[in-house]
N, C-alpha and C positions, 0 to 999 in steps of 0.2 A: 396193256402192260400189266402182267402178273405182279403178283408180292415177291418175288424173289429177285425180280428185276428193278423193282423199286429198292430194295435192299442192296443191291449192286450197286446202284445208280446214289445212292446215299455213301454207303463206306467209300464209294472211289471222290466224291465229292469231301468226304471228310478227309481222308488222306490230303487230296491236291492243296486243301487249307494249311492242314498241319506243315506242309514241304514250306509253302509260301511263307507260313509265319518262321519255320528255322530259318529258311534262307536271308528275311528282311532280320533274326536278331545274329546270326552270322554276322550278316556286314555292318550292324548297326556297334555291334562290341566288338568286332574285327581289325574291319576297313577303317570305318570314319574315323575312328581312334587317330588310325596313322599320320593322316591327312587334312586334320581339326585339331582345335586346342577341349574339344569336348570330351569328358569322360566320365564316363559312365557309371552312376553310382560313387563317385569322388567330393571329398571334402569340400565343399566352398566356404567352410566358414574362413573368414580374414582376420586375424591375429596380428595385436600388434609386438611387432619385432622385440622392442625393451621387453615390455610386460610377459613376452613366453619366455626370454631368457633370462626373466628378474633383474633384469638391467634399469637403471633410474636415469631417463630420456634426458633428465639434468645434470649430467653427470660426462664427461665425456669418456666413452668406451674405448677401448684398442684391443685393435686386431692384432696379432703379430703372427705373420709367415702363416696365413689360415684359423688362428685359434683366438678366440675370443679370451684376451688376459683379467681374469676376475682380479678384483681388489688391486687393481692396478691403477691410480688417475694421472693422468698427468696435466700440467697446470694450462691452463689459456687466459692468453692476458685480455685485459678486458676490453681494449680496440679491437678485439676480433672481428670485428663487422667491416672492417675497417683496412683499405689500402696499407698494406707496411703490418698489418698482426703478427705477434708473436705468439709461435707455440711454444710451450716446453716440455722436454721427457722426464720422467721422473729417476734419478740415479741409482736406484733402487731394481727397479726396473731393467734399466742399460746393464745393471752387474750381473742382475739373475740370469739373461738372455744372450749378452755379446760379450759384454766384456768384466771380468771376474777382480780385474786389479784395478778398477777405480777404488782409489783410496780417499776417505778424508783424513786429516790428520790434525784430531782436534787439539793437541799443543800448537801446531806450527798455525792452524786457522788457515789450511788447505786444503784442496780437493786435487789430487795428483792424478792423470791420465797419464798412463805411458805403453809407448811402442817398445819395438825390441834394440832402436834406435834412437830413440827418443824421451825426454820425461818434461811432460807440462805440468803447469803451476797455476790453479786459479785461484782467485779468495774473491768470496760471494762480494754482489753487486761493483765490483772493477772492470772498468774496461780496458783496463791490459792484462796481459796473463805474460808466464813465460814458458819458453821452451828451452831446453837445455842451456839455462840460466840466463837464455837474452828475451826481453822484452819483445812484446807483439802488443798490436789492439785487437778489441773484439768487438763488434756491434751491439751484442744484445749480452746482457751480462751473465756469468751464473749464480741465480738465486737458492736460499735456504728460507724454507720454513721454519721459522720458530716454533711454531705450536707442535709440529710431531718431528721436528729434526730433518725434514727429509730435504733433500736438494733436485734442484732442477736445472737441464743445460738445454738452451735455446736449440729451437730446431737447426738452424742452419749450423750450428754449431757441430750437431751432431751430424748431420749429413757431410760436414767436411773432416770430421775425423772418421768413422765408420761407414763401411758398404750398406747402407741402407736406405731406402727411400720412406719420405714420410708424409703422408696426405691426409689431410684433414677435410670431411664432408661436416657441412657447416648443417645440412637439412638433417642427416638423422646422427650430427653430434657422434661419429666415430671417428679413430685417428687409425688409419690403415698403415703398417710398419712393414715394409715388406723388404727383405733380402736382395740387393742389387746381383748375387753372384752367382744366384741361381735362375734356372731355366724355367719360366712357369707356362701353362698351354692357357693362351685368349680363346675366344671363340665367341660368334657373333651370335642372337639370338633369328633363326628363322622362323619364326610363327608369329601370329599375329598379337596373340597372348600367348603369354606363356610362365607361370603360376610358378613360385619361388617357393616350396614348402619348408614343413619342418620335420616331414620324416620322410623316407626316402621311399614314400610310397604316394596312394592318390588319396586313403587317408590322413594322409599329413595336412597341419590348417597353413592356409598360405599367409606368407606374411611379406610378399610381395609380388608385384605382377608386371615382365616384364613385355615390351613391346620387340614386335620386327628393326634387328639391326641395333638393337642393345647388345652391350659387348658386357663377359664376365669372364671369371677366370677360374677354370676346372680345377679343382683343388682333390680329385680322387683321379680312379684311374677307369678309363673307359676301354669296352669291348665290345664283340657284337652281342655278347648276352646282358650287359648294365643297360636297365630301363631306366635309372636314376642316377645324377652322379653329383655327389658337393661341388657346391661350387660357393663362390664369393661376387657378388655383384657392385655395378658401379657405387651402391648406397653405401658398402661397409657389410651390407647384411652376408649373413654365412647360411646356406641352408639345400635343400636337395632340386634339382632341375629335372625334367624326364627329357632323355637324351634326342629324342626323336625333334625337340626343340632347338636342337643348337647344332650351328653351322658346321665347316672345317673349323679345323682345329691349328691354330697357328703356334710353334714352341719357340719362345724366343725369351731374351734377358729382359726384363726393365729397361726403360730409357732412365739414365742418369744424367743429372742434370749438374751434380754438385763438383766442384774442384777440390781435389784432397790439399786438405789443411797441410800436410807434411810431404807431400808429394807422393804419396801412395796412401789406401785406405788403413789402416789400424787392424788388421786380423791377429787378433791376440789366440787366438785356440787352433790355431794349426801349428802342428807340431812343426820345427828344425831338425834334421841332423844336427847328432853331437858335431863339436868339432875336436872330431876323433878322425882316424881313418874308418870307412868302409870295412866291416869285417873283422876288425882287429879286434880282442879280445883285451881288455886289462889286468895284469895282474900289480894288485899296488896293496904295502903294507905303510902301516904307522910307525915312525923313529918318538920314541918320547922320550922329549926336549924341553926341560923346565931352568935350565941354567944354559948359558953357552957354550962352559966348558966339554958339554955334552955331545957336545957336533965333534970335537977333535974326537973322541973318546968312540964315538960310534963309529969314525969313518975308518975305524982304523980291521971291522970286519967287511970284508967287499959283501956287496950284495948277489944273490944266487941270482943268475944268470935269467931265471924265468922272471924275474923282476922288471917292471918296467915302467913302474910309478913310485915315486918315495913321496910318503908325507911326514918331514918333520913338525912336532904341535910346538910351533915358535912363536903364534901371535895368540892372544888371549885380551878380553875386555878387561879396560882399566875402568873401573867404576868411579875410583876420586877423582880423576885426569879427563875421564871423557875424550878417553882413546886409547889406542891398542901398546900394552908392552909386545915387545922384541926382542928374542936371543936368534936369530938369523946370523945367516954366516954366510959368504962368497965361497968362500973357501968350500963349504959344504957342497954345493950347488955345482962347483965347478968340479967335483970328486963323483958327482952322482953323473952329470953327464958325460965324465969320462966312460962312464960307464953304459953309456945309452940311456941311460935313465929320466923321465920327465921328475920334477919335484913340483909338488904341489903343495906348500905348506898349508898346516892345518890353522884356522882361524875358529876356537872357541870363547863359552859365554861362562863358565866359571859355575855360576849360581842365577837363582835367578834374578834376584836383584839385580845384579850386572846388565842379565840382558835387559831387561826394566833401562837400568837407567842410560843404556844405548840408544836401544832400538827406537826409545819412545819419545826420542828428543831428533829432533831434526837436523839442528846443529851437529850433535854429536855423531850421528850417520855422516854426513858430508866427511867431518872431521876423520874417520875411522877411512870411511873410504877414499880421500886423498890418500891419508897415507897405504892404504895397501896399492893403490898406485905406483907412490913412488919404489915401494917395495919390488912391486914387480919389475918395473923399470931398475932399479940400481943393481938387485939380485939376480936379473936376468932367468925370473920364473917361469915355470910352463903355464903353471895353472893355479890356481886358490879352491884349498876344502875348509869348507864350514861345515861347522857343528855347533849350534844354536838348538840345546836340547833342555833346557830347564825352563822353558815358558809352561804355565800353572794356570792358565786361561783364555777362555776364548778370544778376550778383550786384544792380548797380546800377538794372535798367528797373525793378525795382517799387519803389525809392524814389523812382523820377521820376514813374511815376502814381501811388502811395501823395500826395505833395507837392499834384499837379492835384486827387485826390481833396479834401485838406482844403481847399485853395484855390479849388475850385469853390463850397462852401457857403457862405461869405459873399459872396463876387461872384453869384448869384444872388438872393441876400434883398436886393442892390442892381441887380438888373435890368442886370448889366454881362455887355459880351458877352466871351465866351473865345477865344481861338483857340490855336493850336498849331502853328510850324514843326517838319516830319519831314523826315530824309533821306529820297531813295531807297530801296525797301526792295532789300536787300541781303543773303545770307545770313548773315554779320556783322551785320549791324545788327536780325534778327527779334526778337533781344529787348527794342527799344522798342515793339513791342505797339501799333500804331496803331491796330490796333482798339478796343485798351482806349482809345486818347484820344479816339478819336471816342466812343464812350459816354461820355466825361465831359466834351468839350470844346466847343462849337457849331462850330467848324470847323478843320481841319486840313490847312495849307499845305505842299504835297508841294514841297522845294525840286529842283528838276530842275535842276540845276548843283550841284556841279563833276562832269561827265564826266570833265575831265581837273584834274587841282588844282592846285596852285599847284607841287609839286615831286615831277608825275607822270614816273615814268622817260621817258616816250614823249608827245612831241607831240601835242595832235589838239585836238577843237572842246571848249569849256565844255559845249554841250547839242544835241548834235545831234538831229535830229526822231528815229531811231529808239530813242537813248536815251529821250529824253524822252516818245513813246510810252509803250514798255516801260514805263519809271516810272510812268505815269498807269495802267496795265491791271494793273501787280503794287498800288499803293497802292487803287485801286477795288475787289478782292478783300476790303477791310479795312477799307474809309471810304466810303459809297455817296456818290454826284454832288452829293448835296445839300449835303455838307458839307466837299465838297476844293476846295480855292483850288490851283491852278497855278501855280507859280511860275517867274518868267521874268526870264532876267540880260540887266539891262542894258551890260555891262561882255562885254569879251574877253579872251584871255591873249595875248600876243603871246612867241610861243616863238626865246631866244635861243640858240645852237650854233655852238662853235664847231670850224669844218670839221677832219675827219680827226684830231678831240681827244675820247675816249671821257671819259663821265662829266660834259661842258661842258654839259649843258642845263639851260639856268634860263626864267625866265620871269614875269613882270608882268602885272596888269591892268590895261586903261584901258577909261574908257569909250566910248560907240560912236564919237564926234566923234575922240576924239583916236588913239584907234587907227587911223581910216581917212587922220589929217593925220601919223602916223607912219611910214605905207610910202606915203606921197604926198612926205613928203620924200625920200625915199629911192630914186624913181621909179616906183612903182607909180601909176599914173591910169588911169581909164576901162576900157581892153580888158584890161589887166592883170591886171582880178579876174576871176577863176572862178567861176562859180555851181555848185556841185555839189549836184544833186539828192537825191542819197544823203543828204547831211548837210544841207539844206537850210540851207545859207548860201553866201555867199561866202570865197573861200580866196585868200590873198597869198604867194607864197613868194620874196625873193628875198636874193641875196648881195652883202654889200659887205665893202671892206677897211677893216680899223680898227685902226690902231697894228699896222699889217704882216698881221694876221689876217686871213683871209676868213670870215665871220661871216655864217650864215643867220637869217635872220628868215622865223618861218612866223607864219599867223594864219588861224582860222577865224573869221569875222566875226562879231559879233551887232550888228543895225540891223532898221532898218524893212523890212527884206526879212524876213529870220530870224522878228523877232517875227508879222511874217505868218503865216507857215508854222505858228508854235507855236501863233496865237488859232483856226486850224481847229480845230488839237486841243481847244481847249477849250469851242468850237462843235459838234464832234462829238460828242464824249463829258457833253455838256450838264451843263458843270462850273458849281458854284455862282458863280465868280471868277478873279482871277487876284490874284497881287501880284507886284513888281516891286524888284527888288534892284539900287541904289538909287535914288530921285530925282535927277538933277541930274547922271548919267551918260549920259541918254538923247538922240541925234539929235532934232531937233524936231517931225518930223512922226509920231514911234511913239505918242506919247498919241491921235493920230488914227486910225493902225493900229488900235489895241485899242479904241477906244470905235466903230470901226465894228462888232464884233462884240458888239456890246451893245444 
């Protein structure tokens, strides 16, 4: 055998090796993978679950719907070990996640839960509660903490007012909160081992390891290209699974176990229909009503045809009495449905003090709302608008829907419709919570005036279109189309100053008529007014002398031009209505304006 053949006889020998060794790491990082819990160049190290997710193993965790809830504890009593344990959820907790209108109310020394038909009563460690004012018992009480204020409502408690289930693993100290009304996919573990990581790869450290026929519950979404997918296992823990581990996939609800406390579960966050018609659009203005002689006197102008809501302002908070005066009228009520007309009277707060000394007394709410009760019953109303607009602090918004909450269940069980004037929202004003009215109220009338108030440092229009925008795009974030009314002034401010005198600005409302016959005395006519695009109205500015003075008069106009401009906006943004602040301030042809957009 020559040297050349030995060189053959070598490269082909080197080859057939080199094929051998790809071939055995082929299958070895391939194959085995698929068909083994082995892999290849992967994590082993074992982490414990608390300590990677900063969790204190003394402490007990929750999970809620997938998500591990930091700084959330909730109480366990100390037989837990123990046949008959009590858990409890933290209140705190229950509001951020389920339910927004648990209330305490620390004059009355209550903790109020209510449905859309119902209002409980608990006061910590009692075991009775009520519900729409009759007596119940309850097994396991609801406690407060002293030390940080916060409260707690026994599991079973909770499982029979709200859809949810709630399980406590005693070995790794987590409370699993999981959604009865949702669909979640089980799925059975098939491999022998099979490695619970924490990152959705093989270097992820495990932080638990399950066996053949352990069940867990896919918490992402799987494909044929997901090598990983979240999941939640029987311990509580949360973390990544490699698909190739886990069986069919079974999609089904929770088994529920609990009996609804009231005969159905308590879903406070799913929207109703108004109880309006389908479709129907509202046009409704304000009659103002501070006397009763006032109702003869107005009904003696019929209301324009596209009208189809009247709100007389007849009730108002009585701060010394601790309840509502009244100038209400039958008479009125039976002139406006002559007419086709619903009335809704208006129910305002004065100041804020008033509302203070309402809202935040217990007694005094029951007290108010009986009587618009019998109100509604005697007057034969359609519906009640409130306007509760001078609360000054956060302390104050949950007595104002705490208030709509009980108010809403008997004006339902009489088929009356609700509504609700809101400011602007405002960073100052987020804590009237408009979302919560819209969950309790059939509609809610976004007032889009005062841009400028009545004793704004600086001049300018009542509602100009991009405020009033704005305001329609920040309150829709909060209150969807079907259930915001646009509100639109029929009034202007006419801004008085007097020249080269700082601190002189004052300033008046009139309505459209008499503000445009104010700078017509004064020589403003025809070419004189400005139509400014930007603010979409018309602008007056001019100067006269008065008692030696040179004295400016400015005005941004509100008329049947302006309300023009606003009914797009409520064409565009396919708003349920509008209402109109007040009757009988309005030029004659603006009921025409807006019922063309109708």
């Amino acid at each position: 055998m020559d040297l050349r053949q030995l060189k053959v006889m070598f490269v082909t020998f080197f080859v057939t090796v080199l094929i051998i060794v790809g071939i055995v790491a082929v299958v070895w990082l391939v194959a085995i993978p698929r068909f083994s819990d082995i892999e290849f160049g992967a994590n082993r190290e074992e982490v414990d679950y608390h300590g990677h997710h900063g969790l204190d193993q003394n402490v007990t965790s929750i999970v809620w719907d997938g998500r591990i809830m930091r700084d959330v504890v909730p109480f366990v009593s100390d037989d837990r070990l123990f046949a008959g344990e009590t858990l409890y959820l933290p209140v705190s907790f229950l509001r951020d996640v389920i339910d927004p209108f648990i209330f305490w109310d620390e004059g009355a020394g209550v903790l109020f839960i209510s449905s859309r038909q119902h209002m409980l009563e608990f006061t910590p460690d009692s075991l009775t509660f009520l519900v729409n004012n009759e007596q119940r018992s309850i097994e396991s009480p609801i406690i407060r903490d002293e030390a940080s204020g916060e409260f707690y409502l026994p599991q079973s408690l909770v499982e029979s007012l709200y859809p949810i289930i709630v399980e406590y693993i005693f070995s790794s100290n987590i409370m699993i909160i999981t959604p009865h009304g949702e669909r979640l996919n089980y799925a059975n573990i098939i491999s022998a081992s099979a490695p619970v990581r924490t990152l959705n790869s093989i270097r992820g450290s495990i932080v638990e390891t399950l066996a053949a026929d352990d069940t867990v519950i896919i918490l992402g979404e799987i494909d044929d290209d997901t090598e990983f997918v979240s999941v939640r296992t029987h311990s509580g823990f949360i973390g990544y699974l490699a698909t190739r581990d886990i069986g069919d996939v079974e999609n089904r609800s929770p088994d529920i176990t609990a009996t609804p406390l009231l005969g159905s579960f308590i879903d406070n966050l799913t929207r109703i229909p108004p109880n309006w018609p389908s479709g129907a659009k509202i046009n409704m203005t304000w009659d103002l009503i501070y006397q009763a002689a006032a109702n003869q006197s107005l009904m003696q102008t019929p209301l324009h045809s596209s009208v189809n809501v009247i709100s007389p302002t007849w009730f108002r908070f009585d701060a010394d009495n601790l309840n509502i005066s009244s100038v209400a009228s039958r008479d009125y009520v039976d002139w406006a449905h002559r007419q086709g007309v619903h009335v809704w009277p208006l129910l305002f707060d004065v100041n804020n003090a008033t509302a203070r000394a309402i809202l935040m007394n217990r007694s005094a709410r029951q007290t108010v709302i009986a009587q618009l009760v019998q109100y509604v019953d005697t007057y034969n109303l359609d519906g009640i608008n409130i306007d509760i607009e001078h609360l000054l602090s956060p302390e104050e918004g949950p007595y104002k829907i705490q208030f709509l909450r009980e108010l809403a269940i008997p004006m339902r069980q009489r088929n009356i419709v609700l509504s609700a004037a809101v400011k602007v929202p405002t960073p100052w004003t987020m804590f009237y919570r408009r979302d919560l009215i819209g969950l309790t109220m059939d509609f809610v009338q976004v007032m889009t005036y005062d841009e400028h108030w009545a004793t704004s440092p600086n001049p300018g229009p009542v509602a100009s279109i991009p405020w009033v925008d704005n305001a329609l795009i920040a309150t829709l974030r909060e209150v969807p189309a079907e259930q915001l009314i646009m509100g639109l002034p029929f009034y202007s401010r006419i801004w008085r100053e007097v020249a080269l005198e700082e601190d002189s600005l004052t300033s008046r409302a009139l309505g459209m008529g008499l503000a445009r016959e104010f700078f017509a005395e004064r020589g403003v006519t025809g070419d004189d007014w400005d139509w400014l695009d930007d603010v979409g109205s018309y602008f007056a500015e001019i100067a006269v002398i008065e008692e030696g003075q040179t004295i400016i008069y400015r005005v941004w106009l509100e008329d049947e031009a302006s309300i023009s401009v606003k009914m797009h906006l409520f064409s565009y943004y396919n708003l349920v209505g509008v209402s109109s602040w007040f009757r009988g301030l309005e030029s004659p042809g603006t009921w025409d304006v807006i019922a063309g957009h109708f």
